[in-house]
Every structure is written in C-alpha cells, then in structure tokens.
C-alpha positions as CSV (number, residue, x, y, z in Angstrom):
1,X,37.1,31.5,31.5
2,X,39.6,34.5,31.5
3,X,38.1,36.1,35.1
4,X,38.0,32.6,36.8
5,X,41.7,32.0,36.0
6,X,42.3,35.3,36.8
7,X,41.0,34.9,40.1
8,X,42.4,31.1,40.7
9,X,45.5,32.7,40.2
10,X,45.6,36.5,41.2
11,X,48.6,36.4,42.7
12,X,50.1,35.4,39.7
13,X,48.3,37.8,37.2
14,X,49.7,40.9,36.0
15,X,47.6,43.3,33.5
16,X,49.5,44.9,30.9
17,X,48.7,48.3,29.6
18,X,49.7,50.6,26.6
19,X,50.8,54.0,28.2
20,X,49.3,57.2,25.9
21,X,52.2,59.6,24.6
22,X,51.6,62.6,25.1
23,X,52.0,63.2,21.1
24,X,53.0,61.5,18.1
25,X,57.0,62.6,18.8
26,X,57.0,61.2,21.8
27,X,56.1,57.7,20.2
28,X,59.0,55.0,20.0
29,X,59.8,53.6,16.2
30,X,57.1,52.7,13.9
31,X,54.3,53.9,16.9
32,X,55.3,57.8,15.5
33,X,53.7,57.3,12.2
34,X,50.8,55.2,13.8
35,X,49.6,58.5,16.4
36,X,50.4,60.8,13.7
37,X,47.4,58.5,11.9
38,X,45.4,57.9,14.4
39,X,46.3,61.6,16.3
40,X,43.2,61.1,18.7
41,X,44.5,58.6,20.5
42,X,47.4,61.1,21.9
43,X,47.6,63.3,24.4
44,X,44.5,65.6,25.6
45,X,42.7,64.0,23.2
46,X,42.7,60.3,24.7
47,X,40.6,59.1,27.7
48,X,42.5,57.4,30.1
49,X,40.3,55.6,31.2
50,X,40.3,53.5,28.5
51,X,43.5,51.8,29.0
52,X,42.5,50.5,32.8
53,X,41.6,46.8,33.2
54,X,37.8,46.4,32.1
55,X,35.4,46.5,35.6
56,X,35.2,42.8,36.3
57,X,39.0,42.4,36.6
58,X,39.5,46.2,37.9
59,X,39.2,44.6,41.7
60,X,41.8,42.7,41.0
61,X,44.3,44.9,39.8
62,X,46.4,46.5,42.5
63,X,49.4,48.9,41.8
64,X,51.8,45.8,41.6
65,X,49.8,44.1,38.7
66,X,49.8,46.5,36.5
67,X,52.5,47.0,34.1
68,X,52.6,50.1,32.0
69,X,54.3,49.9,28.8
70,X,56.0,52.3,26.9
71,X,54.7,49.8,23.6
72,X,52.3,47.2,22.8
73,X,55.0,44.7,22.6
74,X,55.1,43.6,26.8
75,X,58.9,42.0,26.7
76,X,59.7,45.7,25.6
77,X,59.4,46.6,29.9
78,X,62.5,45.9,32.1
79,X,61.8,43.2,34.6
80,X,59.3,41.1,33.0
C-alpha cells in the first residue's frame, strides 16, 4: 500500500532520514545518552547504508526527497 501511494504521488513524497553523528557528543539533547548506549550506531562504526530508503522506494528518491535530519523528530528540520 505504502509503495503504490508512494508512486501515485512521487512528487509529493519526501523520505526522511536520521543523520549518524559522528559520536555520542555530537548528539543533540537526550540522543547523547542514547549513542553513548547504543555507541555502535556512531561514527565508523555505523553503515550508512542503512539509513537510505529500502530498494523498492530507492528509485524514487532523488536528492530533493530526501530530508536529512539532525533527530528523529522531522519538524526538528528548517523548511518542512
């Protein structure tokens, strides 16, 4: 159901994605303590991959879709 909407309306759709911090310091707020537990997801240590749309939506997201995010929250990103 997601990936027909998706396409019905592609030029309508953005994808939002958590950007890595480098390490736990980098973190905003209350996401510090959460990489400091979870200290794998940082850095070196995380794929990067694993924050891009999943392969049947990849087509679909072009440079102007995607909206990196400094937080999970997505109001948290000027201009959305």
């Amino acid at each position: 159901m997601a990936l027909r909407l998706t396409h019905t309306f592609a030029e309508r759709t953005c994808f939002a994605r958590v950007i890595i911090p480098p390490d736990a310091a980098s973190a905003e707020g209350q996401w510090q303590h959460y990489y400091r537990h979870w200290d794998m997801l940082v850095g070196e240590r995380h794929d990067p991959a694993l924050i891009d749309p999943v392969a049947p939506l990849f087509p679909l997201a072009t440079s102007g879709t995607i909206l990196d995010k400094p937080t999970y929250s997505p109001f948290k990103v000027p201009g959305f």
